[in-house]
C-alpha positions in Angstrom: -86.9 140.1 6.1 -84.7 138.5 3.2 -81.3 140.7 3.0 -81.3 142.0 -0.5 -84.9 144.0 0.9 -83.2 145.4 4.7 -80.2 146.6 2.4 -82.8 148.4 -0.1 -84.4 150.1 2.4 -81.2 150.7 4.2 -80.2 152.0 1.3 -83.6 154.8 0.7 -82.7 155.5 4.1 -80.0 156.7 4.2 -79.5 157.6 0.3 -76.7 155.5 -1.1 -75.1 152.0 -0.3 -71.1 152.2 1.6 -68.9 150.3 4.1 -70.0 152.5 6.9 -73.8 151.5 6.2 -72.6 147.6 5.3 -70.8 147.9 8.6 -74.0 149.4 10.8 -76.0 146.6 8.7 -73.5 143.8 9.9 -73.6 144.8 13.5 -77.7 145.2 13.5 -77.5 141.7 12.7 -75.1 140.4 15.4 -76.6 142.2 17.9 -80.3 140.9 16.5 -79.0 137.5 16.7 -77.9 137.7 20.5 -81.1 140.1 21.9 -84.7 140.9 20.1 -85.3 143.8 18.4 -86.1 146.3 21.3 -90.2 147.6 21.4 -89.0 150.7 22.6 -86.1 152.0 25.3 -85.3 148.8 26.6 -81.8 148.3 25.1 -79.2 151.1 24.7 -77.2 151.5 22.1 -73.6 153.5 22.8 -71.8 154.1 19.4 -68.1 155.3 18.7 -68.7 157.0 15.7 -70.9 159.8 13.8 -70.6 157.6 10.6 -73.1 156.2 8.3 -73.1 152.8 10.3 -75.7 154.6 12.8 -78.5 154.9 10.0 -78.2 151.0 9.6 -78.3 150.7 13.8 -81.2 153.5 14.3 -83.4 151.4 10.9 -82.7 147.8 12.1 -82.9 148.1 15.6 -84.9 150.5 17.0 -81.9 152.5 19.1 -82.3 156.3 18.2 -80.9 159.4 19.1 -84.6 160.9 19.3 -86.0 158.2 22.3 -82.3 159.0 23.7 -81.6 155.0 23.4 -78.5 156.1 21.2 -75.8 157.3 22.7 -72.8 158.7 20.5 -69.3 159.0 21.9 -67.2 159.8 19.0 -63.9 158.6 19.2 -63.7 158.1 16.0 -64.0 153.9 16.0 -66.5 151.4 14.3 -67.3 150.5 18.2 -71.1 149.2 19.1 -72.2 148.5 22.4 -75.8 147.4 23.2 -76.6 147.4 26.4 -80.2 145.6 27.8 -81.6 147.6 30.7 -83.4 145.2 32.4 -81.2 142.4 32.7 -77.7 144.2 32.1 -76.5 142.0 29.7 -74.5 143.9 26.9 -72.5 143.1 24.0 -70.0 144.8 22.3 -68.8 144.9 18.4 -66.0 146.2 17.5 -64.7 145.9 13.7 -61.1 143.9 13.3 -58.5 146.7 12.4 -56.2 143.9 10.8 -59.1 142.2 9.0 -61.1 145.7 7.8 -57.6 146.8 6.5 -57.5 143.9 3.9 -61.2 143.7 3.0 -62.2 145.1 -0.4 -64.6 147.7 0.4 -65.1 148.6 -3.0 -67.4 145.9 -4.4 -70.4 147.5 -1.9 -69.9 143.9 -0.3 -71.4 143.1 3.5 -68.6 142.2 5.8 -68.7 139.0 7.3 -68.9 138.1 11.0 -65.8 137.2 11.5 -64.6 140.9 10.5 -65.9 141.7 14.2 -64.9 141.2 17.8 -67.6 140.4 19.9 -67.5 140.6 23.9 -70.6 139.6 26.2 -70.4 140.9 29.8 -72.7 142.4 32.3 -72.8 146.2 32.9 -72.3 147.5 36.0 -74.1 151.4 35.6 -76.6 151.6 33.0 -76.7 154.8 30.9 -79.3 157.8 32.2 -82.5 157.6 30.1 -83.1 160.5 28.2 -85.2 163.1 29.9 -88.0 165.4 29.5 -88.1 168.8 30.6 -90.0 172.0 30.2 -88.5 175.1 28.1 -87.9 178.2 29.5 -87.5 181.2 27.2 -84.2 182.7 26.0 -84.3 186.7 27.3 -82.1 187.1 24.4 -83.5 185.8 21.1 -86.9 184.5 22.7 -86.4 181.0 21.8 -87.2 177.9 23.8 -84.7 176.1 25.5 -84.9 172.9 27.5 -84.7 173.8 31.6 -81.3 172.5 32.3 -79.2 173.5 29.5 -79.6 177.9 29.6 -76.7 179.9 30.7 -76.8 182.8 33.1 -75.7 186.1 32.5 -76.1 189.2 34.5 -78.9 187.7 35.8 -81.2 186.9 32.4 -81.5 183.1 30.8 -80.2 182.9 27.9 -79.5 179.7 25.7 -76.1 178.0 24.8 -75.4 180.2 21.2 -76.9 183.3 22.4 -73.9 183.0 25.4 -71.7 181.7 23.4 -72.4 184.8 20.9 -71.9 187.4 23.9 -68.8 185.6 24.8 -67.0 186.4 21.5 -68.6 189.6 21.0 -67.4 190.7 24.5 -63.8 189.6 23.2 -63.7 191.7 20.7 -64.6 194.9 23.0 
């Protein structure tokens, strides 16, 4: 697909065109170039962000938070590693401080290549794959909540903000 139409439709994704997305958009690439786009869990995705730049990842390449092929570890850097499970060969992006400082964002321009450092290595221990348990019922507000992540207290299941609601109510007692 020409670029002008993955940027358009990058673009009714995620609502409106800026460097975050330009930046996911320039990564998708490099990482497109080195591995093919992934049928379906195959290659992981770990992000260190929560910024725009993972609409662009989760449209172009497939890695989303819903299959649990995206990981997010937000430190608060424009950081991409993709990881392929099979053969544990990963590669990781991570956008030039120096070179991103004196780029003019403001013309909605793509960032070139070179505005990235890009290390191949092999990966050592692969990320869990996401899993899929039953729901159990919160005693407190009746809601569903996967096996694995209620609370206890005094004995009943409750969920995470039902327990987190007792613990500040019992503060203020």
């Amino acid at each position: 697909m020409e670029e002008k139409v993955v940027i358009d439709k990058l673009k009714e994704f995620h609502g409106h065109i800026c460097p975050g997305l330009l930046i996911g958009y320039q990564v998708s690439n490099i990482f497109l170039r080195e591995f093919k786009k992934p049928k379906d869990e195959e290659i992981v995705a770990i992000v260190e962000t929560d910024a725009c730049s993972i609409d662009a990842i989760q449209f172009m390449t497939g890695c989303t938070l819903g299959k649990g092929n995206l990981i997010i570890r937000n430190y608060g850097k424009h950081v991409y590693t993709f990881i392929n499970r099979k053969s544990r060969d990963a590669i990781r992006i991570a956008l030039d401080f120096e070179k991103a400082k004196n780029f003019d964002w403001s013309k909605g321009k793509i960032p070139p290549k070179d505005m990235f450092n890009i290390k191949r290595m092999k990966i050592k221990r692969l990320p869990r794959k996401a899993r899929i348990r039953e729901s159990i019922r919160c005693e407190m507000c009746g809601e569903g909540v996967m096996k694995g992540k209620e609370k206890k207290f005094k004995g009943k299941i409750i969920c995470a903000p039902c327990y987190k609601s007792l613990l500040r109510n019992s503060k203020n007692l």
